[in-house]
C-alpha positions in Angstrom: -18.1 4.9 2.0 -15.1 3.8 4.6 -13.8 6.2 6.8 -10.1 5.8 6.8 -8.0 6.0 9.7 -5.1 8.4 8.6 -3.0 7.0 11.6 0.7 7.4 11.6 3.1 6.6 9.0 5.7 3.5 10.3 8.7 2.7 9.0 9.1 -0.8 7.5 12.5 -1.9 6.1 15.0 0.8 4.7 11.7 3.0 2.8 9.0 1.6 3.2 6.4 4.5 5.5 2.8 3.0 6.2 -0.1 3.1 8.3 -1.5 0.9 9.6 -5.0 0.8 7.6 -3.1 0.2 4.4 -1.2 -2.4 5.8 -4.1 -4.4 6.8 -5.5 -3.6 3.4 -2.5 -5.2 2.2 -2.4 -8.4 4.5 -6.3 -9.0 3.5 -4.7 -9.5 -0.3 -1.5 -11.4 1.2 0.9 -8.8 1.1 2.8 -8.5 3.8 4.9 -5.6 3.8 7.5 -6.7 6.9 8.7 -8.9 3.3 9.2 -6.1 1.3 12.0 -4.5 0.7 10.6 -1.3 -1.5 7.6 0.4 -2.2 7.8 -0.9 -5.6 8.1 -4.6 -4.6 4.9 -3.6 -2.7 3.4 -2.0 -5.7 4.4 -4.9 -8.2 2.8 -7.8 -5.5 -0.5 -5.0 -5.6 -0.5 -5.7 -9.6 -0.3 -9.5 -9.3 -3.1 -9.7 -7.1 -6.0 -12.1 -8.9 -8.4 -10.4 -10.9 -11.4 -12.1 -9.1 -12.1 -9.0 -7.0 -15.6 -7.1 -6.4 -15.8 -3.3 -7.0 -14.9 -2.5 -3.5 -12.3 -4.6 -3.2 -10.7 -3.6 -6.4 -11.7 0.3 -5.2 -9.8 -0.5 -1.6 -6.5 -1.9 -3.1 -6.3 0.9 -5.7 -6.4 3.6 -3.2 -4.1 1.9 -1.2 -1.9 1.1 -4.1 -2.4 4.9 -5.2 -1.3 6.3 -1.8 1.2 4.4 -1.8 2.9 5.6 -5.1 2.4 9.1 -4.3 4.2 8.6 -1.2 7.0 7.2 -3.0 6.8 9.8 -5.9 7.3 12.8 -2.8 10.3 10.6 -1.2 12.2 10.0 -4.4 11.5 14.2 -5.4 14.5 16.4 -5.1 12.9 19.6 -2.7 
């Protein structure tokens, strides 16, 4: 199993917070985030990427695809 380097959150665009092991992650499927201007437009490029992946590599963008979601979900909730 990868250890994951919960590094600090940075600020891309108006809202979109990410370290930078899932942006890396990201990059490696083309995704560059400095290009997006939401979480979701992140999310939606995540759900486009080919099919054609192994188990880890579909396991590595989900959890970054995950994370990513529940970070938006806590922005977006009222306190």
């Amino acid at each position: 199993m990868q250890v994951i380097d919960m590094d600090e959150l940075k600020k891309y665009g108006r809202n979109i917070l990410i370290n930078d092991y899932e942006a890396s992650v990201l990059l490696k499927y083309n995704i560059d985030v400095t290009k997006c201007n939401s979480i979701d437009e992140v999310l939606l490029l995540v759900d486009r990427v080919d099919d054609d992946l192994t188990d880890e590599e579909y396991d590595e963008l989900d959890y970054v695809a995950g994370t990513l979601a529940e970070r938006k979900y806590y922005m977006e909730t009222n306190k």
